[in-house]
N, C-alpha and C positions, 0 to 999 in steps of 0.2 A: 159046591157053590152053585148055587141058582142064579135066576134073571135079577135084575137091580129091579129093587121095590121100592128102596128110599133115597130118596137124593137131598141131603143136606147143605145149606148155602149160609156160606158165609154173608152178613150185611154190607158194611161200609166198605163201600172202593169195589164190592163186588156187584149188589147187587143197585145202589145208588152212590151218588158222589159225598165224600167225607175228605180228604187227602187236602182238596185245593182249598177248603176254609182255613187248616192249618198254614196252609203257605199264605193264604192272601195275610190271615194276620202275622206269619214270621215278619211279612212285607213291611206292616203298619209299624212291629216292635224295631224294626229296622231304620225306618222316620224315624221314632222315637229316642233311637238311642244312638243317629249317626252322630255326634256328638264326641262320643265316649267308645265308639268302635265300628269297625267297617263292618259290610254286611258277612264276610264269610264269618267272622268270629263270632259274630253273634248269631250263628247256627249252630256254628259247631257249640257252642256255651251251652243254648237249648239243648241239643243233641245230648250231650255231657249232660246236664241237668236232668232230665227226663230217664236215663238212666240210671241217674243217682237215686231219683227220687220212687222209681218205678213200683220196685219191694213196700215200698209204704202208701204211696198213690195211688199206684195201679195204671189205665191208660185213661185218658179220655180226654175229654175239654178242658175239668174244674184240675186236673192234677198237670196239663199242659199250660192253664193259667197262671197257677201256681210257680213252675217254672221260668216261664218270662217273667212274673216279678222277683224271681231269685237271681237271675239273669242281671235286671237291670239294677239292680240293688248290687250285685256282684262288680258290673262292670262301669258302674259309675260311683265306685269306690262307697255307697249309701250316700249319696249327695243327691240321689234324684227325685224332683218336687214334689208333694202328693198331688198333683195335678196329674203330672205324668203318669200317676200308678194309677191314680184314677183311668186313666187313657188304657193303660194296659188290661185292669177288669172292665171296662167297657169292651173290652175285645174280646175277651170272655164270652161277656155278656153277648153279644153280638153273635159269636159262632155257636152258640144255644138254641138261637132263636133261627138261624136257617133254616129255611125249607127243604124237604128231601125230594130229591130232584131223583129221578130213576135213569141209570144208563141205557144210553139209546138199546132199545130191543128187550129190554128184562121184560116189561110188560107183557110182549107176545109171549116170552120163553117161560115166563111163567104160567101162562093163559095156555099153553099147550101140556107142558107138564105137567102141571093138576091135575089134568082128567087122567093121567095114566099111572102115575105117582105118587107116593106120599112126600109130602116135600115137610123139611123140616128148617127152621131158621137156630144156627149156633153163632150166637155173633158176643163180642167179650167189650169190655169197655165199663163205663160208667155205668150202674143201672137206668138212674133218673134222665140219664141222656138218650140209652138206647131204649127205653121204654117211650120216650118223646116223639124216638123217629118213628120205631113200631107203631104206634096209636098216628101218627100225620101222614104214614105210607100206605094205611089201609090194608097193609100186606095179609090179613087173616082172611082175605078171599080168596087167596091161595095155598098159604100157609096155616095148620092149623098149631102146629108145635112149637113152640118158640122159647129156646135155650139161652138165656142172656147167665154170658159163664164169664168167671173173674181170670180164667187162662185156661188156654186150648190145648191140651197134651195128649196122648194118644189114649191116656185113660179116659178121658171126659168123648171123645167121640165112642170109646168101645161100650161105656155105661151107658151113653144118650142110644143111639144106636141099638144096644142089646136091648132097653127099655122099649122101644118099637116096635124090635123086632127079630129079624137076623141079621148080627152087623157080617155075616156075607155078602148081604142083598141090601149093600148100604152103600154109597157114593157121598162123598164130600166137595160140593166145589166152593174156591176161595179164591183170593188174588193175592193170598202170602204163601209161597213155599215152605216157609218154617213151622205157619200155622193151621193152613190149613191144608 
């Protein structure tokens, strides 16, 4: 085993903020649907839902929208307005359009690691979303490789990795234990 030559990063939640869009709008479906159930239930609902739906959606914004209107459609028995649903792809819409906001220090840690590394971006999710942030973060002035993968398993790092290089002289960092 040699020195580390490539150091791969996971995107959302690692290397800019994604995580609090999903809450601010669990928050708004929450308005939306105190009515017809308190807020722990209609987490756990999404929760459940997102799970459900996971194998056929996949992750991201459009498959997380989705959900909330299965959600509210679920727990207001199909009684609720199409105003309301309107309400709910507007929240969609809305966590689409966010800006990629970088966590305090990635800037420098990346502006340092490039000159000494190959740094590579593996990051899973929706394409049309994680190619939105890539293209609005600018990130290819640091990153030149960029793996937008439909799920992270140890085969997709040893293939991404071996393609580089030697996945000896490979590091991954992420903010999921499970995934990355």
């Amino acid at each position: 085993m040699g020195f580390i030559k490539t150091i791969g990063f996971d995107a959302d939640d690692t290397l800019w903020h994604n995580e609090r869009f999903f809450g601010e709008a669990q928050i708004a479906l929450k308005d939306l649907l105190s009515e017809y159930a308190d807020g722990e239930t209609i987490s756990k609902a999404i929760l459940e839902m997102q799970r459900q739906n996971l194998e056929t959606l996949g992750y991201g914004i459009k498959s997380f929208t989705i959900a909330m209107m299965q959600v509210a459609l679920d727990l207001s028995n199909e009684e609720l307005d199409t105003q309301s649903m309107r309400s709910i792809i507007n929240i969609g819409k809305e966590m689409m359009a966010h800006p990629v906001d970088f966590i305090d220090g990635v800037v420098e840690v990346l502006d340092n690691l490039s000159e000494t590394y190959e740094l590579v971006l593996i990051t899973k999710g929706d394409l049309m979303d994680q190619e939105r942030k890539v293209s609005l973060s600018n990130i290819d002035k640091w990153i030149k490789n960029i793996e937008i993968v439909s799920e992270k398993h140890s085969t997709t790092y040893k293939n991404i990795f071996s393609r580089l290089g030697n996945i000896d002289e490979s590091v991954m960092v992420g903010n999921s234990i499970k995934s990355d």
